[in-house]
C-alpha positions as CSV (number, residue, x, y, z in Angstrom):
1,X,1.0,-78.4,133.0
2,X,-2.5,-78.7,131.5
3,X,-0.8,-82.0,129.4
4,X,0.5,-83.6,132.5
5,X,-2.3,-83.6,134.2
6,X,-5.1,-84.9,131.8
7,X,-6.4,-81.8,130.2
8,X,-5.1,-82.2,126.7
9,X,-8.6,-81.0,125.4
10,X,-8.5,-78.1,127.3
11,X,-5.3,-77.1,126.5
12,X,-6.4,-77.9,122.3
13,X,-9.4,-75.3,123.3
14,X,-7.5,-72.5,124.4
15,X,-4.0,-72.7,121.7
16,X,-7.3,-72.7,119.0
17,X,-8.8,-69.7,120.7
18,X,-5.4,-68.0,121.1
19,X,-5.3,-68.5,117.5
20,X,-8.2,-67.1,116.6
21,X,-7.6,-64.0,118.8
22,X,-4.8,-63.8,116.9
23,X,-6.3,-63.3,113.7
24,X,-8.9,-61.3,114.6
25,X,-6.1,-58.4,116.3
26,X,-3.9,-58.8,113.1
27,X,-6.9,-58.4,110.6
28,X,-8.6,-55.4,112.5
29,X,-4.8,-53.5,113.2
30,X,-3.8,-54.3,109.3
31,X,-7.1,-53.0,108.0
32,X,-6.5,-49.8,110.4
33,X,-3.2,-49.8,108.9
34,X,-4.4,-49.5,105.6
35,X,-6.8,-47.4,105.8
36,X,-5.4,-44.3,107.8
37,X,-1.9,-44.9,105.4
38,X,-4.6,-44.1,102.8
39,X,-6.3,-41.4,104.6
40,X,-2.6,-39.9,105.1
41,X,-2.1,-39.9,101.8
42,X,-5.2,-38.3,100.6
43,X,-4.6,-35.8,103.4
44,X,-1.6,-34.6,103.0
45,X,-2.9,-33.0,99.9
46,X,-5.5,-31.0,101.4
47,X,-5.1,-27.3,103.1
48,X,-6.1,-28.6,106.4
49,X,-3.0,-30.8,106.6
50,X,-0.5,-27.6,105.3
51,X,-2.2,-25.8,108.2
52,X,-1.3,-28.5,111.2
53,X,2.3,-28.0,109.1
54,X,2.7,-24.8,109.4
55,X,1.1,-24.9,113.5
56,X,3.9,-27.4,114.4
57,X,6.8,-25.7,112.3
58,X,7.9,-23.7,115.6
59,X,7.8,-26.6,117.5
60,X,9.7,-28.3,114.5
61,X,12.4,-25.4,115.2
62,X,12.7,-26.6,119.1
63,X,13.0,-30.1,118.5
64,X,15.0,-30.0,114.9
65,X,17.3,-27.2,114.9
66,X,19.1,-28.7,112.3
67,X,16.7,-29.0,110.1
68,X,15.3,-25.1,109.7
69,X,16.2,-24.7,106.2
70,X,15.1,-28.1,104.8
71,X,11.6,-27.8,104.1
72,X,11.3,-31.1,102.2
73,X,12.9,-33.3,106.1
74,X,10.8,-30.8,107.7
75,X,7.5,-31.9,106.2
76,X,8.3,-35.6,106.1
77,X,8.7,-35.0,109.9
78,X,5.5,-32.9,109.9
79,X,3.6,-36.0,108.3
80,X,5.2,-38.3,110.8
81,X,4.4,-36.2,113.7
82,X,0.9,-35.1,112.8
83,X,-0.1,-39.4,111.8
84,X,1.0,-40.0,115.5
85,X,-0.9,-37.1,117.1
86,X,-3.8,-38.7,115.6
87,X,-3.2,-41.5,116.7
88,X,-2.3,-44.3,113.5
89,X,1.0,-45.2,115.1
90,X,1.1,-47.8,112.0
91,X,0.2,-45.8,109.3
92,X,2.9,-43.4,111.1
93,X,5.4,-46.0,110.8
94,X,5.9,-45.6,107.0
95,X,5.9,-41.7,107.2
96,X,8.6,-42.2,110.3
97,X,11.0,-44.1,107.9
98,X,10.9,-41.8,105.1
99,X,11.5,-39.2,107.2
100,X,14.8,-40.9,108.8
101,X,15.8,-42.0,105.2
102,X,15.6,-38.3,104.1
103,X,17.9,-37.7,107.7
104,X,20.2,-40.5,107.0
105,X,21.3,-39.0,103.4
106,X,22.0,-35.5,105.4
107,X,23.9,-37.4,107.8
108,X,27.6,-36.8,107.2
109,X,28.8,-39.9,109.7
110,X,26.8,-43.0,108.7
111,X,27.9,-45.1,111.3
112,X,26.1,-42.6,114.3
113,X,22.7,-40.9,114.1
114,X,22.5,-37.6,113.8
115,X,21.0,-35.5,116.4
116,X,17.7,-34.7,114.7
117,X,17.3,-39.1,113.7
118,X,17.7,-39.2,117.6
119,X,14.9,-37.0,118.3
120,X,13.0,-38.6,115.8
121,X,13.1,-41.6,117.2
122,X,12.2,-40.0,120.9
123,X,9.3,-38.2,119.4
124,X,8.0,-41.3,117.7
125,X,8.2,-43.5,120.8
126,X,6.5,-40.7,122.8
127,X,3.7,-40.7,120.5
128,X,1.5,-38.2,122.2
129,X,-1.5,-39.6,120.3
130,X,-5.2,-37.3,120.5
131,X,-7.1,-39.9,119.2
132,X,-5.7,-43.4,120.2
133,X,-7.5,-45.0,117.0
134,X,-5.0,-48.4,116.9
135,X,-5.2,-48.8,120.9
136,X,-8.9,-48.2,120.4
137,X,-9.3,-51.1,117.4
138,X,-7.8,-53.2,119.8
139,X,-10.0,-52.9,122.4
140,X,-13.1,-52.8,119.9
141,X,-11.8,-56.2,118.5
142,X,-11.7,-58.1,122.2
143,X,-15.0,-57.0,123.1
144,X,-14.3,-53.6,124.7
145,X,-17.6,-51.7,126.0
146,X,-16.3,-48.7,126.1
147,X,-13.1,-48.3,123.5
148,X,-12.4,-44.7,124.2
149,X,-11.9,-44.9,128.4
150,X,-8.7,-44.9,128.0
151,X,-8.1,-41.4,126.0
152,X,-7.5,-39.3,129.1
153,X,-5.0,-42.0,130.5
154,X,-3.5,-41.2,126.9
155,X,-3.1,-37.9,126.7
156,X,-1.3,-37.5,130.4
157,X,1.0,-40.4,130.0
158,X,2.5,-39.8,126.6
159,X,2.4,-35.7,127.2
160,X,4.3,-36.5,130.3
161,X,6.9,-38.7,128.5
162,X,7.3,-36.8,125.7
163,X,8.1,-33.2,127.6
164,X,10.7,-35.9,130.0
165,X,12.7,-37.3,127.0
166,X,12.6,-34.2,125.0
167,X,14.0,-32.2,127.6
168,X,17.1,-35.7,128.6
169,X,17.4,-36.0,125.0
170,X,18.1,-32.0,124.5
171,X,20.5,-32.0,127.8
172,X,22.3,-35.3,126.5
173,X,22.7,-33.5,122.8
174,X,24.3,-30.6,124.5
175,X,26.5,-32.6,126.7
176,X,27.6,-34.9,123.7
């Protein structure tokens, strides 16, 4: 509309400051990326991380009764869950797919997911996230006052989904 009606220089202004917003969100979410991947990998190595392991192997039991005696999925899911508590939903991502890899080989009918990939892929889009770190780069990078607002807002909307699809997905498992 902008072209039609004269503004061509207007219109050049804002597809070059799109652009450069552009940039700016993918340079400031890759660098995130890379470093919490490498902070993940340095930490799972340390005792703190077997401890959040070992605090989220009941819950592990709940969500992936399947998966009780295989301590090498059960970690993998560990990592995967533990990255999106904290928050590094991209350095997750990695972690996530290793851990459905790992599922996929178990899986005796390729064509379907297995129970335990479906709750993998519920828990991972639930993300309950304590420390919002790629949500609160993104803000940082457009100019965000105050990046860590929207923590509380967080923590209520992705406990609140995660308990709802848990609880469908556990019901639907059942039923099918």
């Amino acid at each position: 509309m902008l072209f039609l009606c004269g503004n061509v220089e207007t219109l050049n202004n804002s597809i070059f400051t799109a652009i450069d917003d552009v940039v700016k969100i993918s340079l400031t979410l890759l660098g995130t990326m890379c470093f919490w991947s490498g902070i993940m990998q340095i930490a799972s190595k340390t005792k703190i991380m077997n401890g959040l392991k070992k605090m989220l192997k009941p819950i592990l039991r709940i969500l992936f009764p399947d998966e009780q005696n295989d301590d090498k999925v059960q970690e993998e899911i560990s990592m995967n869950m533990i990255a999106n508590i904290m928050g590094l939903g991209n350095a997750a991502t990695p972690l996530g797919l290793k851990a459905m890899q790992s599922l996929q080989k178990k899986n005796k009918d390729k064509k379907r997911l297995s129970n335990s990939m479906a709750m993998l892929i519920v828990i991972n889009t639930a993300s309950i996230q304590i420390i919002p770190t790629t949500v609160m780069a993104v803000r940082h990078s457009l100019g965000s006052e105050n990046t860590s607002k929207i923590i509380l807002p967080i923590w209520i909307a992705t406990i609140v989904v995660a308990i709802f699809v848990v609880a469908i997905s556990k019901t639907l498992m059942k039923k099918y």
